[in-house]
C-alpha positions in Angstrom: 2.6 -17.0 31.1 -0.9 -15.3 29.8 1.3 -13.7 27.7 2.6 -16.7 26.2 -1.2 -18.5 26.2 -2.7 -15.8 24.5 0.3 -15.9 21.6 0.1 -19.3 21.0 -3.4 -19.2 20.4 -3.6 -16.1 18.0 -0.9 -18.3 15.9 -3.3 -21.2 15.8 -6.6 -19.5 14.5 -4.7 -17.0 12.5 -2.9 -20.0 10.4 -6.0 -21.8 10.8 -7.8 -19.5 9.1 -5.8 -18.6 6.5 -5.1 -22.0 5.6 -9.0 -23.4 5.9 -9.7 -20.2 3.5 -7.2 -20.8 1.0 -8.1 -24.5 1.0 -11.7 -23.6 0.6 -11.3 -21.7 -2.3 -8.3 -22.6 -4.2 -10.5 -23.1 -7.4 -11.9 -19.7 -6.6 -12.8 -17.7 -10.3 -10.0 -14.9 -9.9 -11.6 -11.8 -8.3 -12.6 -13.9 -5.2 -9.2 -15.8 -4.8 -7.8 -12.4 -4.9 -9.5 -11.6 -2.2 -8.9 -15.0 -0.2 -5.4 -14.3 -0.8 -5.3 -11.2 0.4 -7.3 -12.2 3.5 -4.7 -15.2 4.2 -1.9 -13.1 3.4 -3.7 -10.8 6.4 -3.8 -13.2 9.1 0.0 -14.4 8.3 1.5 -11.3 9.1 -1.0 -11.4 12.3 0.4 -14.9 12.9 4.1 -13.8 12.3 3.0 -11.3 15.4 2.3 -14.0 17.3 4.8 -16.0 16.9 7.2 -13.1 17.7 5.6 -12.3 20.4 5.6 -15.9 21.4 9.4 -16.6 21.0 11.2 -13.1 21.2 9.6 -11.6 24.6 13.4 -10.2 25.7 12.4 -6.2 25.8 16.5 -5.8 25.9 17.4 -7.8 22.7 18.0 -7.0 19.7 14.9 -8.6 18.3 12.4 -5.7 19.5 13.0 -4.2 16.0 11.4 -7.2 14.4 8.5 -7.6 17.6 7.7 -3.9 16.4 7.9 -4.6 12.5 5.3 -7.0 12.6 3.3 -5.4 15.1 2.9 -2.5 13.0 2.1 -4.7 10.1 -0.7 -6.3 11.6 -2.6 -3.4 13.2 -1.6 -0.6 10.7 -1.7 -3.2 7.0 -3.4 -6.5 8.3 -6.3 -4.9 9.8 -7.3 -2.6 7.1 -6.4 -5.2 4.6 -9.5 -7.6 6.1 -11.8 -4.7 6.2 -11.2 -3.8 2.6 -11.6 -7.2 1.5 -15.4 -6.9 3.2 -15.8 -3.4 1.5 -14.5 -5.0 -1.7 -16.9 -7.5 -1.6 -19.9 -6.2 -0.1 -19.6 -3.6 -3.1 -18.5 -5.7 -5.8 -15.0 -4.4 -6.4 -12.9 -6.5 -8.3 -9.5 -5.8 -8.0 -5.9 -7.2 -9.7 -3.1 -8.2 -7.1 -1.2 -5.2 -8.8 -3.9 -3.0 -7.0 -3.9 -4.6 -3.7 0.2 -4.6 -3.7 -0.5 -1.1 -4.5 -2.9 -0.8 -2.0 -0.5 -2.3 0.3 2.3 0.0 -0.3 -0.4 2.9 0.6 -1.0 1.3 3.7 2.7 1.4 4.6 3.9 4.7 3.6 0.3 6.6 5.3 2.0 4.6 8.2 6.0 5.9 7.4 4.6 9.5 7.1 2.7 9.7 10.2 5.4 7.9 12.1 7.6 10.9 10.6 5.7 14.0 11.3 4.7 12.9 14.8 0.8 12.3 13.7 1.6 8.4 14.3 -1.2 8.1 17.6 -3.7 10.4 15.8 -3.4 8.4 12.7 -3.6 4.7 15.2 -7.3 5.9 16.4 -8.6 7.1 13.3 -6.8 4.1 11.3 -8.8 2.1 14.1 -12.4 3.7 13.9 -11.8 3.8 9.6 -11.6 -0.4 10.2 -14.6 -1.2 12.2 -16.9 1.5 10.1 -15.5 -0.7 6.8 -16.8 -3.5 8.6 -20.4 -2.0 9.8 -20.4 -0.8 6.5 -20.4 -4.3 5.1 -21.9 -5.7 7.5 -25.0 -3.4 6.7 -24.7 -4.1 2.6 -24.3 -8.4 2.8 -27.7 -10.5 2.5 -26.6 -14.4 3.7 -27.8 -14.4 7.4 -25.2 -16.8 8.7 -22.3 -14.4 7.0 -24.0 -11.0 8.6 -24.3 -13.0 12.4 -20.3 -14.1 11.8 -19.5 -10.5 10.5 -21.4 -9.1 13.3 -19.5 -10.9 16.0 -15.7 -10.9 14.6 -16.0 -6.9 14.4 -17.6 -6.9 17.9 -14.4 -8.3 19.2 -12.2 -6.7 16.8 -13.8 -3.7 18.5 -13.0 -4.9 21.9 -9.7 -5.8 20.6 -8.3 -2.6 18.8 -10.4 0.3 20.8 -9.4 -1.5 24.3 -6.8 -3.8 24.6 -4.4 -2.4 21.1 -1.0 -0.9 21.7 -3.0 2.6 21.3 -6.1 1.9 22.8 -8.9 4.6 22.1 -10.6 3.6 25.0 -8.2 2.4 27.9 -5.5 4.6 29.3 -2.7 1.7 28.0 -2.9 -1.5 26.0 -2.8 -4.7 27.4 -1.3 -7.2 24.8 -2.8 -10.3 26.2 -6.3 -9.2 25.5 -5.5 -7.8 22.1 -4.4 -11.1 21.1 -7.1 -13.1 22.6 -9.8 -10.9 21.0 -8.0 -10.7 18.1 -7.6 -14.6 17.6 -11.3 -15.4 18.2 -12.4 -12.7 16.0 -10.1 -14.0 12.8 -12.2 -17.3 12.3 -15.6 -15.3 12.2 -14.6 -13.0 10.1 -12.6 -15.5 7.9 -16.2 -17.9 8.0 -18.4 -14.9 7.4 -16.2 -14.2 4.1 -16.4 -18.0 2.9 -20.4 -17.6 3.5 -20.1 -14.7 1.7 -17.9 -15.8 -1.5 -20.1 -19.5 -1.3 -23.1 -17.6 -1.9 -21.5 -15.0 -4.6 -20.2 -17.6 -7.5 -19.9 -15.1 -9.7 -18.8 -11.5 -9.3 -20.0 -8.6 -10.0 -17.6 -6.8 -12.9 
C-alpha cells in the first residue's frame, strides 16, 4: 500500500513538472528549450518508473524486464541528465539536441559496459556521488537567491533519496523503494522551479 502511495505520487510531480516546465517555456530562445526539454524528457522516464512500479508490482511476471528497464533509466540517464542540465546552465553551455542524444547514448552504454564487466555497483555509487557534486557544483556558480534555496533543497533530498533509500544505496545496507520515490518526487518540483528561476533570470545565453 506505501508502495503504491509513494508511486502514485512520484507520477504526479514528475508529470507535473515536466509539463509546468515545458509550458513555461515553450517560447524559450533555443539553447534554454533545449535544456527544458531535456529536463522534461528527465522526469518522463522518472514518471514511466512510477507508473511501472505503480501497475506492474508482480515480481513473477513477465513485466520485471520492463520494471527494471525504466528503473535503470531513471537513476543511471534521468538523473545525470537533470544534473547536466544545472552544469550546462550554471556554466553557459549551449548545446544541440544532437549532443544531448549523444550525450544520452553515453549515458547508456557507460551503463551496458559496467553492467557487462561486473563494475555495475561500483559504477551505481560513483554515478551517484558524480550527480549530487554536478548539483553542488551549480548550486555554488548560480546568483538568483530563490533558484540557489530551490537548488539547495531538491539536491538535499535527491541526496537522501539516491545515497539512502536507491536500489544501491551508498549509505543503507538495502534500498527501500518507497523512500526513494517519495524523496525523489518532492525533490523533482524544486529542482524543476530552481531551473525556471534560473532560465527567467537568464533571457539570453551565454554563446
Amino acid at each position: 500500500m506505501l508502495e503504491s502511495l509513494t508511486s502514485l505520487i512520484l507520477l504526479c510531480t514528475s508529470l507535473f513538472s515536466a509539463i509546468w516546465l515545458l509550458h513555461r517555456h515553450k517560447q524559450a530562445v533555443e539553447a534554454h528549450h533545449y535544456r527544458v526539454r531535456v529536463f522534461a524528457l528527465s522526469c518522463l522516464f522518472i514518471s514511466s518508473y512510477a507508473l511501472c512500479q505503480l501497475l506492474l508490482r508482480d515480481p513473477g511476471s513477465h513485466t520485471g524486464t520492463l520494471l527494471q528497464m525504466t528503473e535503470n533509466l531513471s537513476i543511471y540517464v534521468a538523473l545525470p541528465f537533470i544534473a547536466t542540465v544545472f552544469v550546462a546552465l550554471a556554466k553557459g553551455w549551449h548545446w544541440s539536441m544532437a549532443g544531448w542524444g549523444r550525450w544520452l547514448l553515453g549515458l547508456i552504454a557507460f551503463f551496458e559496459l559496467t553492467r557487462r564487466t561486473d563494475y555495475g555497483i561500483s559504477y551505481s555509487y560513483t554515478l551517484s556521488i558524480l550527480v549530487l557534486l554536478a548539483l553542488l557544483f551549480s548550486l555554488l556558480l548560480i546568483k538568483p537567491v530563490t533558484a540557489r534555496l530551490l537548488l539547495a533543497a531538491g539536491t538535499l533530498l535527491l541526496a537522501g533519496a539516491t545515497l539512502l533509500f536507491s536500489p544501491l544505496p551508498l549509505l543503507m545496507p538495502q534500498g527501500h523503494s518507497a523512500g526513494f520515490m517519495l524523496l525523489l518526487a518532492f525533490s523533482l518540483p524544486l529542482l524543476s522551479a530552481s531551473l525556471d528561476q534560473q532560465l527567467q533570470s537568464r533571457p539570453v545565453p551565454n554563446q
